[in-house]
MOPAC internal coordinates of N, CA, C and O (Angstrom, degrees):
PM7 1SCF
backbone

  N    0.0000 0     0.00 0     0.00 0    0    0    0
  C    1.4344 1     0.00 0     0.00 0    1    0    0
  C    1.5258 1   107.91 1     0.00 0    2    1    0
  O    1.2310 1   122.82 1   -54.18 1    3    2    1
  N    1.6823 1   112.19 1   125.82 1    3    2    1
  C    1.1788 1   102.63 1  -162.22 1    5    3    2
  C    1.6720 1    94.00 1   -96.46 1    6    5    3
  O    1.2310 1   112.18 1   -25.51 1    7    6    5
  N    1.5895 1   132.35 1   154.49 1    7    6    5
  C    1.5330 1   101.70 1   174.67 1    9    7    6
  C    1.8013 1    82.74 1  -115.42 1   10    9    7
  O    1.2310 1   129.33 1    12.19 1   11   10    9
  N    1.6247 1    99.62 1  -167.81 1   11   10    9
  C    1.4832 1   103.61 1  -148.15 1   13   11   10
  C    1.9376 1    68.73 1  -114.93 1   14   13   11
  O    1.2310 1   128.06 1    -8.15 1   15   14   13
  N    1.3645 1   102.08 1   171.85 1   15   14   13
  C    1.4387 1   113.36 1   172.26 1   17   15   14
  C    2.1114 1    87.39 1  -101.43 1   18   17   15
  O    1.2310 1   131.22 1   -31.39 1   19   18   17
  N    1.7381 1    95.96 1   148.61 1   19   18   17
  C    1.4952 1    87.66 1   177.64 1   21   19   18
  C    1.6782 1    98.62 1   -99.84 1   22   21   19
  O    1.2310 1   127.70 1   -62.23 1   23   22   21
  N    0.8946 1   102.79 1   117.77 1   23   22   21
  C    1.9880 1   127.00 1   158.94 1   25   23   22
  C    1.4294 1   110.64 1   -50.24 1   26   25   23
  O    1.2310 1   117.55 1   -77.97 1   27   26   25
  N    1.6198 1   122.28 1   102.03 1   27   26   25
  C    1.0612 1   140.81 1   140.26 1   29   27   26
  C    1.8912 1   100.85 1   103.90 1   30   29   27
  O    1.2310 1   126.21 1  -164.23 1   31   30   29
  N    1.1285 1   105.66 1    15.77 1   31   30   29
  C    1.7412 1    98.43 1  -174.89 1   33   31   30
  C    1.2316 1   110.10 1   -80.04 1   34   33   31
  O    1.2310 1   115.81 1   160.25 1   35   34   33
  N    1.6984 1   125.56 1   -19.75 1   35   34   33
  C    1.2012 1   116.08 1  -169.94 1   37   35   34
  C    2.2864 1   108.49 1   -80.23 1   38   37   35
  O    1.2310 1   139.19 1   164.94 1   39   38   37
  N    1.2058 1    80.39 1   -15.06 1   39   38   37
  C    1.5955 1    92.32 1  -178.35 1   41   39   38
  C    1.4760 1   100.90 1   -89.48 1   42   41   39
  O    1.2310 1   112.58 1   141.71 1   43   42   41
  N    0.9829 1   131.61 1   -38.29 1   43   42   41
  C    1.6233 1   130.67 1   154.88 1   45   43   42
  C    1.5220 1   117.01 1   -29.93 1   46   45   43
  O    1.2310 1   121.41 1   106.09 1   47   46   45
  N    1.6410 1   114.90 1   -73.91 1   47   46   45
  C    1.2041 1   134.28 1   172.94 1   49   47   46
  C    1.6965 1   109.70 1   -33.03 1   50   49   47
  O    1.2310 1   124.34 1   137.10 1   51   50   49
  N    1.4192 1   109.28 1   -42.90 1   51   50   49
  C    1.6759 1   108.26 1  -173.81 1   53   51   50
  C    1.4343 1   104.76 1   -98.58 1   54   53   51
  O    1.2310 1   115.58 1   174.71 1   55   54   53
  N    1.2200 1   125.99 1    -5.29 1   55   54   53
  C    1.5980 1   120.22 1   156.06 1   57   55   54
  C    1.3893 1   113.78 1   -92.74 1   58   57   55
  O    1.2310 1   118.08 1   148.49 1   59   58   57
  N    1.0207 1   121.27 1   -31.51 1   59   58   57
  C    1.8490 1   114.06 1   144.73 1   61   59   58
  C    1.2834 1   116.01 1   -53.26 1   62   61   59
  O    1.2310 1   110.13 1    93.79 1   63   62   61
  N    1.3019 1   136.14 1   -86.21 1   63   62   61
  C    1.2514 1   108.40 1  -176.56 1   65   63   62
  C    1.3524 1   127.15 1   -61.94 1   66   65   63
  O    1.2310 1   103.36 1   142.68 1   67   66   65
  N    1.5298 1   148.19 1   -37.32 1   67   66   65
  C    0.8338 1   120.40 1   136.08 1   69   67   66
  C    1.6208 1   141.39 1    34.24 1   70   69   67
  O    1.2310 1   130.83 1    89.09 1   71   70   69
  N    1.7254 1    96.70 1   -90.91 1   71   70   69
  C    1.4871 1   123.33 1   177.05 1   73   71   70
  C    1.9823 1   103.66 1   -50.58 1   74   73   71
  O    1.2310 1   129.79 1   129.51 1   75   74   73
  N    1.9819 1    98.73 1   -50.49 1   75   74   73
  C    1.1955 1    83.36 1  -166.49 1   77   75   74
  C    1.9965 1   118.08 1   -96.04 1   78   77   75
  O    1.2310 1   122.10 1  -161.07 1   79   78   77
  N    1.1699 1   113.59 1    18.93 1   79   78   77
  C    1.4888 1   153.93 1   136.77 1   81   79   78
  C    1.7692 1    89.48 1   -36.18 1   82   81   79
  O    1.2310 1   126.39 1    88.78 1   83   82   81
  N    0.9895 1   105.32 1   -91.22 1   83   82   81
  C    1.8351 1   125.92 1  -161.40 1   85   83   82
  C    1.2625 1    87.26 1   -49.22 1   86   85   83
  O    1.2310 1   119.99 1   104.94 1   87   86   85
  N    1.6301 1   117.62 1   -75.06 1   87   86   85
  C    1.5625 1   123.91 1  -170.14 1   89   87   86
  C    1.3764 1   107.26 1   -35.23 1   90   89   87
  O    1.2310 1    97.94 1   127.39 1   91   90   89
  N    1.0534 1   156.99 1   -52.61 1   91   90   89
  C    1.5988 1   159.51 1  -111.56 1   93   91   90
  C    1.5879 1    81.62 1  -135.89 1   94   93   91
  O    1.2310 1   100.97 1   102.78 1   95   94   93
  N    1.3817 1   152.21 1   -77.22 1   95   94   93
  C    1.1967 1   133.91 1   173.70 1   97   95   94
  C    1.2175 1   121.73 1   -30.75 1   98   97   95
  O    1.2310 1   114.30 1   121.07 1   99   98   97
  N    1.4855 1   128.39 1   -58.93 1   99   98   97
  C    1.1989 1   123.61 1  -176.92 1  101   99   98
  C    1.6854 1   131.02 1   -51.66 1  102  101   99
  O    1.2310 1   132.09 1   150.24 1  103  102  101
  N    2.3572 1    94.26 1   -29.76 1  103  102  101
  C    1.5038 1    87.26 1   176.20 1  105  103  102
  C    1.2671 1   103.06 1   -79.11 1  106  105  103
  O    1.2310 1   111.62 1   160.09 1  107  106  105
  N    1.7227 1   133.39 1   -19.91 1  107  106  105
  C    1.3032 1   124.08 1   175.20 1  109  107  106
  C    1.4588 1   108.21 1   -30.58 1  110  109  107
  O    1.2310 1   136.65 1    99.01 1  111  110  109
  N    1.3284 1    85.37 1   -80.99 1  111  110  109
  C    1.8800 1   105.64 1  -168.93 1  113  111  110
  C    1.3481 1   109.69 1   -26.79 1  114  113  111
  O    1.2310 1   119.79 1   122.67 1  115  114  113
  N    1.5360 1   118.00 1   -57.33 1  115  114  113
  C    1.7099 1   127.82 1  -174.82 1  117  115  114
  C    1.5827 1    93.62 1   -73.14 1  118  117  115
  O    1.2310 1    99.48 1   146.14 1  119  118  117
  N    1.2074 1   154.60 1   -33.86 1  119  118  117
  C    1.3694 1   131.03 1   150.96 1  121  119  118
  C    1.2562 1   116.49 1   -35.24 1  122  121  119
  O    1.2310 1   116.53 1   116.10 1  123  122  121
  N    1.2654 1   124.20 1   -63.90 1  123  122  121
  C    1.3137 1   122.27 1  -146.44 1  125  123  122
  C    1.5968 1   102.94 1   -79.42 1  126  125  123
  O    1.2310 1   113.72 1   157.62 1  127  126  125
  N    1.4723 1   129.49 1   -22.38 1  127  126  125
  C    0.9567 1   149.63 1  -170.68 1  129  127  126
  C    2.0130 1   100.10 1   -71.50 1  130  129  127
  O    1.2310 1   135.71 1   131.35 1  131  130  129
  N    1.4517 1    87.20 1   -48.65 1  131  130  129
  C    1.6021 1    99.26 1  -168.06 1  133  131  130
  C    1.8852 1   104.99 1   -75.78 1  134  133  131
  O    1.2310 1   120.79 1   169.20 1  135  134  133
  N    1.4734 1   116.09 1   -10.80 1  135  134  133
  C    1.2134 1   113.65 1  -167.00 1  137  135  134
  C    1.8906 1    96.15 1   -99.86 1  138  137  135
  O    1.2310 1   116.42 1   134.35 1  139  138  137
  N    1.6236 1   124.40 1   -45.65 1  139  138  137
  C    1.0171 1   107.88 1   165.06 1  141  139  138
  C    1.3381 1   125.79 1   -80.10 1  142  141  139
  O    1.2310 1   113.75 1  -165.95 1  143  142  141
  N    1.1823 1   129.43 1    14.05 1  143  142  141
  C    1.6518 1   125.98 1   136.24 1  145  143  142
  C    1.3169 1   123.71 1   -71.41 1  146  145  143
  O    1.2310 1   111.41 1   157.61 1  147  146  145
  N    1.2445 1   133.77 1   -22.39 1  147  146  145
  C    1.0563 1   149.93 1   157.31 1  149  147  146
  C    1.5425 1   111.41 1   -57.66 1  150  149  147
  O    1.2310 1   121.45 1   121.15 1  151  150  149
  N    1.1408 1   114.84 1   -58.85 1  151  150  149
  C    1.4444 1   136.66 1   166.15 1  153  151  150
  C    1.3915 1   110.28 1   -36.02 1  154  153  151
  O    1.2310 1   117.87 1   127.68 1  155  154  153
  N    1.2250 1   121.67 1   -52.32 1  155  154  153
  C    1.5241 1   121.76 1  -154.78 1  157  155  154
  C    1.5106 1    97.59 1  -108.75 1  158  157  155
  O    1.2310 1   119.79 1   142.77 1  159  158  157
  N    1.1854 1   118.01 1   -37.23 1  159  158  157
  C    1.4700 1   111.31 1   152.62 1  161  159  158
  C    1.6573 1   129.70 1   -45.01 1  162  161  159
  O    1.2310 1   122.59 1   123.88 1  163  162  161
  N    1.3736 1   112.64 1   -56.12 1  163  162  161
  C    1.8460 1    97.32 1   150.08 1  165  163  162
  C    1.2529 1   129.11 1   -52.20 1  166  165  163
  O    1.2310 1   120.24 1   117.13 1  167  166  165
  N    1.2106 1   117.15 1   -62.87 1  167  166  165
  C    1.4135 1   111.68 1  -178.25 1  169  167  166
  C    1.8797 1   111.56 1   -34.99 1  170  169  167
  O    1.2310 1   123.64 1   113.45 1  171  170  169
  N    1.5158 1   110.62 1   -66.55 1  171  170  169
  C    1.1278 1   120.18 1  -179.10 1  173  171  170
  C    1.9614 1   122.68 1   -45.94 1  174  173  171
  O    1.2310 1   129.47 1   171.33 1  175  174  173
  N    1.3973 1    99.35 1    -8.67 1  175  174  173
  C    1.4878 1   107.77 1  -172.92 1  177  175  174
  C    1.9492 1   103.26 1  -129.88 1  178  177  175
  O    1.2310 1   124.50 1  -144.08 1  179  178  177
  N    1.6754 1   108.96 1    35.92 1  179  178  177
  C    1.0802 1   116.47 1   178.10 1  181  179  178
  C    1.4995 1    95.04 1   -89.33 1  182  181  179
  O    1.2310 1   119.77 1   -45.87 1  183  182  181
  N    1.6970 1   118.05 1   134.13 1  183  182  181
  C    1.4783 1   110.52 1   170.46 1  185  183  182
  C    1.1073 1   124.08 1  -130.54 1  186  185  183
  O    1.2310 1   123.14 1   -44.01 1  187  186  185
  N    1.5036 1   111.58 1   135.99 1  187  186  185
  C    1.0665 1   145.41 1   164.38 1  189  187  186
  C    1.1564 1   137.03 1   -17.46 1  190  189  187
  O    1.2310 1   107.52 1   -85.60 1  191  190  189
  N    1.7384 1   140.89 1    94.40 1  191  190  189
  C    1.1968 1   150.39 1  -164.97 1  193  191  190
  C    1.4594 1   117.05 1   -89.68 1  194  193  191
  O    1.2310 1   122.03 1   -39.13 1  195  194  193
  N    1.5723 1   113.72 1   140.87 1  195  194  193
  C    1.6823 1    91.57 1   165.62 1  197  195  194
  C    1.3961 1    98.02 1  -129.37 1  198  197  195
  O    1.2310 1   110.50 1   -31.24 1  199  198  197
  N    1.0103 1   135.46 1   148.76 1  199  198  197
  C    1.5445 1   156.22 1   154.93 1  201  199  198
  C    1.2884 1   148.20 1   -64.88 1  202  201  199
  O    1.2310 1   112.16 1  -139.80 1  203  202  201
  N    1.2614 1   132.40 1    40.20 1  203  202  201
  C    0.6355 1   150.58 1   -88.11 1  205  203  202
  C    2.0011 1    94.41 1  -133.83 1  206  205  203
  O    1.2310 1   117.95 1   -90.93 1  207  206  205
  N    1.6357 1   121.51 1    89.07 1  207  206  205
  C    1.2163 1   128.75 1  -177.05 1  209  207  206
  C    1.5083 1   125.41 1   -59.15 1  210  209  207
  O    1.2310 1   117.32 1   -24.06 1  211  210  209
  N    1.6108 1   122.70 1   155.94 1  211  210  209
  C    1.8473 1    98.19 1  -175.68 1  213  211  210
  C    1.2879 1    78.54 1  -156.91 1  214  213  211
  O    1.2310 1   115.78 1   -96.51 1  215  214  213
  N    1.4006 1   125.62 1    83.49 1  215  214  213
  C    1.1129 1   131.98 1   158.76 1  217  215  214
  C    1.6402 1   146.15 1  -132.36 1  218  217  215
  O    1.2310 1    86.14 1    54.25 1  219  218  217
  N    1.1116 1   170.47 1  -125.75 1  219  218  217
  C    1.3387 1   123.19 1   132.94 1  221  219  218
  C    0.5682 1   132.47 1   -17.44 1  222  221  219
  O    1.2310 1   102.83 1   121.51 1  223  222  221
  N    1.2900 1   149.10 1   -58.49 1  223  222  221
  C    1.7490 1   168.22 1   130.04 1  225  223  222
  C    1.2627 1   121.53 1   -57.61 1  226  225  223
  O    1.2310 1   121.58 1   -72.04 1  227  226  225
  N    1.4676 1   114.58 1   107.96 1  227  226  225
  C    1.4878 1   110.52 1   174.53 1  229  227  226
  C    1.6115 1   114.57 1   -68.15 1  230  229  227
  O    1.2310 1   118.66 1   -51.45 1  231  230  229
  N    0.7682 1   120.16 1   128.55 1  231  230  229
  C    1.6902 1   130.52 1  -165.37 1  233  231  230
  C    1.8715 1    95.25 1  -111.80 1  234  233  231
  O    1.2310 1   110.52 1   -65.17 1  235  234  233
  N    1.1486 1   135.43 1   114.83 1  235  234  233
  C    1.0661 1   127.90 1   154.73 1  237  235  234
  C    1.4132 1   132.53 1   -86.60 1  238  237  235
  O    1.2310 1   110.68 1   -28.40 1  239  238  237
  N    1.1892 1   135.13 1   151.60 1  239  238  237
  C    1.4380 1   136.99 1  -158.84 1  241  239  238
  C    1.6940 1   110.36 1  -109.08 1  242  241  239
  O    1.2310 1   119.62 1   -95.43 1  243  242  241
  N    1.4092 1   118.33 1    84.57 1  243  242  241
  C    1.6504 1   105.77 1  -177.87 1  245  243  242
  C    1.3668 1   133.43 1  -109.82 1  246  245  243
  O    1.2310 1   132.31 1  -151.24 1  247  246  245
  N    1.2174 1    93.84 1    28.76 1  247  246  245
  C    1.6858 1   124.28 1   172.33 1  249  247  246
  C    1.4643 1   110.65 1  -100.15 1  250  249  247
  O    1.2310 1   122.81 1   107.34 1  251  250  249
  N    1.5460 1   112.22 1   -72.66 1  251  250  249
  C    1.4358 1   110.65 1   177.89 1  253  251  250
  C    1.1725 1   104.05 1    81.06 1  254  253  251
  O    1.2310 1   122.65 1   -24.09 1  255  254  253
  N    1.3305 1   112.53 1   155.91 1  255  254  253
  C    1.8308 1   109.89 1  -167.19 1  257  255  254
  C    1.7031 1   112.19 1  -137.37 1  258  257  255
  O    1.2310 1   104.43 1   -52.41 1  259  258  257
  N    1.3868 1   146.34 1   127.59 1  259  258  257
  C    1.2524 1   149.65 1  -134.40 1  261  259  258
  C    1.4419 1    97.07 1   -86.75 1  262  261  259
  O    1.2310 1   103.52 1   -81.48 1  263  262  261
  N    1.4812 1   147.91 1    98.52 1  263  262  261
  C    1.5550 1   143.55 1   168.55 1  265  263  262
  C    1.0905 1    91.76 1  -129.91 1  266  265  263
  O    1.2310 1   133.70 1   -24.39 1  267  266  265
  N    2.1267 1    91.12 1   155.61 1  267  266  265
  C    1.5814 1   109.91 1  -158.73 1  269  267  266
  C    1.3025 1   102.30 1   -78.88 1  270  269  267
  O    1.2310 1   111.36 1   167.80 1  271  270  269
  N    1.5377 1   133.88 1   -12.20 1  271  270  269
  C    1.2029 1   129.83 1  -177.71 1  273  271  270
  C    1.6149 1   127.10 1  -159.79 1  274  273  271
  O    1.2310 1   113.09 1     7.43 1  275  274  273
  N    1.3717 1   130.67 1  -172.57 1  275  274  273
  C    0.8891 1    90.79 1   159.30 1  277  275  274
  C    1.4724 1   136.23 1  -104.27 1  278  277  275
  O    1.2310 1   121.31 1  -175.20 1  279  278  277
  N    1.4024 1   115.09 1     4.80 1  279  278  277
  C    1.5160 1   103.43 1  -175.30 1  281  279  278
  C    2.0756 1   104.43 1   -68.17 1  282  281  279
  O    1.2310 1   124.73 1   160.19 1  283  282  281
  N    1.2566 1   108.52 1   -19.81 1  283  282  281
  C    1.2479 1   109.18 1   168.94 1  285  283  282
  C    1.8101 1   124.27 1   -67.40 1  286  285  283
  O    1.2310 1   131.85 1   157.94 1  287  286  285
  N    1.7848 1    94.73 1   -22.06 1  287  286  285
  C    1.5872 1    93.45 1   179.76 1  289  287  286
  C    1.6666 1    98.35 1   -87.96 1  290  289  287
  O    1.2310 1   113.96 1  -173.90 1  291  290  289
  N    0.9712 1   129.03 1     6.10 1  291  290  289
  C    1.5002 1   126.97 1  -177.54 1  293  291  290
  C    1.5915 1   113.84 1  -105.17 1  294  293  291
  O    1.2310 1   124.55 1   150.20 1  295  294  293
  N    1.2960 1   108.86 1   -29.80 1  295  294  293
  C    1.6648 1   121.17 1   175.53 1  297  295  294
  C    1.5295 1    96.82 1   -79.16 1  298  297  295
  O    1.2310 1   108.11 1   157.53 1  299  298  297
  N    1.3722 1   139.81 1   -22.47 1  299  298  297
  C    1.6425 1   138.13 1  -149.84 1  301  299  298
  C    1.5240 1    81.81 1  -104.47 1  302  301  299
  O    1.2310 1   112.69 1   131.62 1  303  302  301
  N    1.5776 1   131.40 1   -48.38 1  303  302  301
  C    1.2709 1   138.65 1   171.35 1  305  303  302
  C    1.5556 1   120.71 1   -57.14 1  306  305  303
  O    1.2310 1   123.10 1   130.03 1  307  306  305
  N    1.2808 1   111.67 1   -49.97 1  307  306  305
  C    1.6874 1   108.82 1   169.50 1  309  307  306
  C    1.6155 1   104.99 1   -68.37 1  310  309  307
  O    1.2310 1   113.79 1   136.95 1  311  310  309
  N    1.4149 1   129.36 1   -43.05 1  311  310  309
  C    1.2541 1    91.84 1   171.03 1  313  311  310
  C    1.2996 1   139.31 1   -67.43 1  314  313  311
  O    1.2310 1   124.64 1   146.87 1  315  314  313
  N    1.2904 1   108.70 1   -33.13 1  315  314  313
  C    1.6012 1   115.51 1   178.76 1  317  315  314
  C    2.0953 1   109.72 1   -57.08 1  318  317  315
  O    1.2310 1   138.87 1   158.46 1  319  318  317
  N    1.3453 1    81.01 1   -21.54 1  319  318  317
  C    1.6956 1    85.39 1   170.75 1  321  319  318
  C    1.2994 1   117.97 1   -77.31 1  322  321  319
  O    1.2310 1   125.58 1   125.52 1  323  322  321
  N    1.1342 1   106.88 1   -54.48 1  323  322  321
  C    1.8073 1   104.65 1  -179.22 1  325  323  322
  C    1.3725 1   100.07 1   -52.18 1  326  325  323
  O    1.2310 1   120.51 1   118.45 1  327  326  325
  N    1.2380 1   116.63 1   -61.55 1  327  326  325
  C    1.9608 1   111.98 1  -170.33 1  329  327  326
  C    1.4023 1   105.86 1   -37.11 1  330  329  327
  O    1.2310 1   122.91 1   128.55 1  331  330  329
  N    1.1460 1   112.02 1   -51.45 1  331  330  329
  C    1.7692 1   115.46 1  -167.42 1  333  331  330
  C    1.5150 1    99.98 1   -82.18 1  334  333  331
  O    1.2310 1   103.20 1   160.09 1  335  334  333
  N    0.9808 1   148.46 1   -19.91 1  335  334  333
  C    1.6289 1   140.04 1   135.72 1  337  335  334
  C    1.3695 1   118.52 1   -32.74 1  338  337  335
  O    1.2310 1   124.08 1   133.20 1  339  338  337
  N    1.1833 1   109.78 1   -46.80 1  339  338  337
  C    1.5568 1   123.48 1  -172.36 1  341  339  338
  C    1.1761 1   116.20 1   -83.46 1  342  341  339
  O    1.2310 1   124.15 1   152.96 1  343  342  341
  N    1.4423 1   109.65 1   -27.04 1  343  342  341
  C    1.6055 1   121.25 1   172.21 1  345  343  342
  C    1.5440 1   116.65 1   -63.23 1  346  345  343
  O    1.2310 1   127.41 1   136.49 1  347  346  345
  N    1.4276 1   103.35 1   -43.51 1  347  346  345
  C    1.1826 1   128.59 1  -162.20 1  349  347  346
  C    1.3228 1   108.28 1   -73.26 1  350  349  347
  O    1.2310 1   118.17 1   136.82 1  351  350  349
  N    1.4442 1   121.09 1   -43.18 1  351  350  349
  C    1.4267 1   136.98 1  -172.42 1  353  351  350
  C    1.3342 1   110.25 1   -72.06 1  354  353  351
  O    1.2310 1   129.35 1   135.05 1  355  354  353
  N    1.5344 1    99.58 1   -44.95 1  355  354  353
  C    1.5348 1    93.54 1  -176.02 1  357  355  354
  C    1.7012 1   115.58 1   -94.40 1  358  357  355
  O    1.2310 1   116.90 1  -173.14 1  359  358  357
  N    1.5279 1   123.51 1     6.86 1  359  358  357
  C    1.7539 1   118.90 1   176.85 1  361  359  358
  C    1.5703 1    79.79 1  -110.38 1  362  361  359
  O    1.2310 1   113.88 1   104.86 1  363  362  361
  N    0.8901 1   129.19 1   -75.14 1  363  362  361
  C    1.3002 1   130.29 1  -177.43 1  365  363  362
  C    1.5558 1   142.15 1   -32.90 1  366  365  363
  O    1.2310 1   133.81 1   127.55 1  367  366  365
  N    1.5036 1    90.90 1   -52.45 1  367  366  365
  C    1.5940 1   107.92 1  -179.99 1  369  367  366
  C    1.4384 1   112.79 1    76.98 1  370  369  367
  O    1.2310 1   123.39 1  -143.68 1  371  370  369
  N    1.4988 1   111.10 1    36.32 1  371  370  369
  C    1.6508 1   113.06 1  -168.17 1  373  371  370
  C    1.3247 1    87.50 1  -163.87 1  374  373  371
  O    1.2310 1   124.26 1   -28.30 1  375  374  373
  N    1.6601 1   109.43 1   151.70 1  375  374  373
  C    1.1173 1   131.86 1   173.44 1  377  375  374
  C    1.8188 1   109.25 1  -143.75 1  378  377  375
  O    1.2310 1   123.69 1   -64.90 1  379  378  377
  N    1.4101 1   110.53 1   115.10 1  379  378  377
  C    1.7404 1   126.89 1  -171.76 1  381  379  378
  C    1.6883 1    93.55 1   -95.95 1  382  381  379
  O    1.2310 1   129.64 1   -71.82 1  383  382  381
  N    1.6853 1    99.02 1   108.18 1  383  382  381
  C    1.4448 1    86.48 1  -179.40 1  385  383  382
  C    1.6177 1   112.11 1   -90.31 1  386  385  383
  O    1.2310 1   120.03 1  -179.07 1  387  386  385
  N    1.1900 1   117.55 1     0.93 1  387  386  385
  C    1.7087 1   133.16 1  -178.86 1  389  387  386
  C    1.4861 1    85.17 1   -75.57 1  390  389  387
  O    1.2310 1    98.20 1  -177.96 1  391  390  389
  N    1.5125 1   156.60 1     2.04 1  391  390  389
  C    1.4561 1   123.88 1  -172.65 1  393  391  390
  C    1.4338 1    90.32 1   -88.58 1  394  393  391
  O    1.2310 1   115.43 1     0.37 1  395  394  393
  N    1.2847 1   126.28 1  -179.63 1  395  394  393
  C    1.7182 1   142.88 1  -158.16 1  397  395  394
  C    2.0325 1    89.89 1  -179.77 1  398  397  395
  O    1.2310 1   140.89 1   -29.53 1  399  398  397
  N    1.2319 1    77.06 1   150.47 1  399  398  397
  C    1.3049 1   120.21 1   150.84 1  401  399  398
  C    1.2489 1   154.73 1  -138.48 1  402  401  399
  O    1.2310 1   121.54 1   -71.25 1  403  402  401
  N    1.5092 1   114.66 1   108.75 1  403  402  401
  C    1.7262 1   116.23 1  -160.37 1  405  403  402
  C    1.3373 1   110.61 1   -70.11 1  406  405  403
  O    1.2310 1   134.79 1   -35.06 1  407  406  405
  N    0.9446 1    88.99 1   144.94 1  407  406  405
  C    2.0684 1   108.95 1   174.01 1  409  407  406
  C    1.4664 1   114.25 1   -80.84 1  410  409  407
  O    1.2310 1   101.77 1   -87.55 1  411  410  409
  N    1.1237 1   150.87 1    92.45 1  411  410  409
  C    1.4740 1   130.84 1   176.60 1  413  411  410
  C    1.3345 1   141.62 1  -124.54 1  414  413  411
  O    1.2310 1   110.80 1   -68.45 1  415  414  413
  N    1.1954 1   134.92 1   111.55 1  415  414  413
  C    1.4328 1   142.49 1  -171.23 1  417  415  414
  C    1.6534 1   109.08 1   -43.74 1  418  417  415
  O    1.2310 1   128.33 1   -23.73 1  419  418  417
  N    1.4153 1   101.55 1   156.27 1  419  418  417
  C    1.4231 1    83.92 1   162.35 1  421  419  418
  C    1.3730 1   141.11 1  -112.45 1  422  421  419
  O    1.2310 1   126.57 1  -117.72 1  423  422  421
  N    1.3917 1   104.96 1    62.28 1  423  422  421
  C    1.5024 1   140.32 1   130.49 1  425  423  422
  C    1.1469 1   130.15 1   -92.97 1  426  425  423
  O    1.2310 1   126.06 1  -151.21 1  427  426  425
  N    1.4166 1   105.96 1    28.79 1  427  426  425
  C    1.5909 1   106.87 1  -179.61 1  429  427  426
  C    1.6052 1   127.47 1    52.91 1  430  429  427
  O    1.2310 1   121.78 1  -168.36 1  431  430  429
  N    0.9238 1   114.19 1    11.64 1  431  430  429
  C    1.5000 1   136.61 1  -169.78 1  433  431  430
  C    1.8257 1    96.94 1   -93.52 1  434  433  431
  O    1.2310 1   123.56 1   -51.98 1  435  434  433
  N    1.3769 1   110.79 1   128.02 1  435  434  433
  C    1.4054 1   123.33 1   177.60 1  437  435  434
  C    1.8481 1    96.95 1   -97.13 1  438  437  435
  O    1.2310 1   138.83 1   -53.82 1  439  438  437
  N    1.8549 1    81.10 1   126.18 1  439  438  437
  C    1.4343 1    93.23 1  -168.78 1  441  439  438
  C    1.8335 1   110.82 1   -89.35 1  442  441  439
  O    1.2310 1   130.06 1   144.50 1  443  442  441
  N    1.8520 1    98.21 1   -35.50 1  443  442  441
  C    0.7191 1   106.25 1  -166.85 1  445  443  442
  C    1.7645 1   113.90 1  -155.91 1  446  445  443
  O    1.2310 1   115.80 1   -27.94 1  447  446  445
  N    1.0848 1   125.57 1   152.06 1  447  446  445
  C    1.7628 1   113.95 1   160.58 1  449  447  446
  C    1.4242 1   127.55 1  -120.52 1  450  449  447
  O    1.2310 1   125.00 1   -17.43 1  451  450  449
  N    1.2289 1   108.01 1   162.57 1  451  450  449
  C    1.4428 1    98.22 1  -157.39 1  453  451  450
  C    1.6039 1    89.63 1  -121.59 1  454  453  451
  O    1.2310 1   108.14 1   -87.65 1  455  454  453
  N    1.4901 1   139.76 1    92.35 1  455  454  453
  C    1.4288 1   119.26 1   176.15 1  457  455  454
  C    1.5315 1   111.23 1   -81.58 1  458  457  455
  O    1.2310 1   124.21 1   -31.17 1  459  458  457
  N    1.2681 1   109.52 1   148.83 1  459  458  457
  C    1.6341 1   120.88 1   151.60 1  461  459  458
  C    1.2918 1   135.63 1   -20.02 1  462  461  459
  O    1.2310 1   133.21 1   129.26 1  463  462  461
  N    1.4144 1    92.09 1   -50.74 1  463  462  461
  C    1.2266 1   111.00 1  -173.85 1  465  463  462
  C    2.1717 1   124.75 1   -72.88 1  466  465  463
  O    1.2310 1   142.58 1   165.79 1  467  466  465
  N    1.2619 1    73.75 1   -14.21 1  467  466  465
  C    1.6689 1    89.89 1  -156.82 1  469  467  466
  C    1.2086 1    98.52 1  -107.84 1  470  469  467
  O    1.2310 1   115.61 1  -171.70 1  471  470  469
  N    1.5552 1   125.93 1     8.30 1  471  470  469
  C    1.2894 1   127.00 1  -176.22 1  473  471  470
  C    1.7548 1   115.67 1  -108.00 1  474  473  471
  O    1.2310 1   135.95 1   150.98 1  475  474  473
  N    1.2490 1    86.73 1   -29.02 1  475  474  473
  C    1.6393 1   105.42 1  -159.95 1  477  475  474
  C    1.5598 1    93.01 1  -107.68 1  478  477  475
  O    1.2310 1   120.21 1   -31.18 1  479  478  477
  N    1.4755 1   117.21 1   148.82 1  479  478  477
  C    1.4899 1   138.47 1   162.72 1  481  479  478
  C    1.5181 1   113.01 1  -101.67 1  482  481  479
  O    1.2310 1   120.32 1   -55.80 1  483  482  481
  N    1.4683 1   117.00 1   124.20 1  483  482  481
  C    1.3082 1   117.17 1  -173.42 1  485  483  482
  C    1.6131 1    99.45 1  -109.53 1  486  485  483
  O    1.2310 1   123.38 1   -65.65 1  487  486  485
  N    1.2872 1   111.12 1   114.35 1  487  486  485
  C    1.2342 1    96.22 1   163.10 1  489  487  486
  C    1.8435 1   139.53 1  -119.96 1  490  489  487
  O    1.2310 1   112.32 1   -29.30 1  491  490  489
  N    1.1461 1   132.09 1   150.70 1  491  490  489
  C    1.3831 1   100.39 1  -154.82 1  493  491  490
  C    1.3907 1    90.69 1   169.90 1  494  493  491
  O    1.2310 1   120.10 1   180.00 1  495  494  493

């Protein structure tokens, strides 16, 4: 049995793959395209906190600071609380556990409060 040699398949094979060479790049590209739109779409919908102090002095906050949410604007708030507890305790020698701090969107809308009191363990 004689067999035939096949004419031109191996040049076939590399214009097939080839094609799917191109194919598989192109969905790269439209991935990567679709992930930094994605990308810049979070960033662009990061929101804005304000801080807002209530303690001897009401201190208002009109900067506000960019976190992805809020249980993060409440951890950025309890710490800034403890420090100023600690500040307080140690120039002062007093700690006001009635001070708070409001959480606020920017719609002026109180998201959340952060009291003194509810942060710290007294023991004794």
């Amino acid at each position: 049995m004689i067999t035939r040699p096949v004419v031109g398949l191996p040049r076939a094979i590399r214009r097939v793959r080839e094609r799917g060479f191109r194919a598989i790049r192109r969905i790269q590209k439209h991935k990567q395209q679709l992930e930094l739109a994605a990308h810049r779409s979070a960033l662009a919908s990061v929101p804005r906190y304000y801080f807002h102090l209530y303690n001897d002095m009401d201190v208002q906050d009109l900067e506000g600071i960019e976190l992805p949410d809020l249980p993060a604007a409440r951890a950025a708030a309890i710490e800034q609380a403890r420090g100023m507890i600690g500040e307080m305790a140690k120039t002062e020698a007093r700690i006001v556990l009635s001070h708070h701090i409001d959480i606020e969107d920017e719609d002026q809308r109180v998201l959340d409060t952060v009291i003194f009191r509810d942060i710290i363990r007294i023991d004794g």
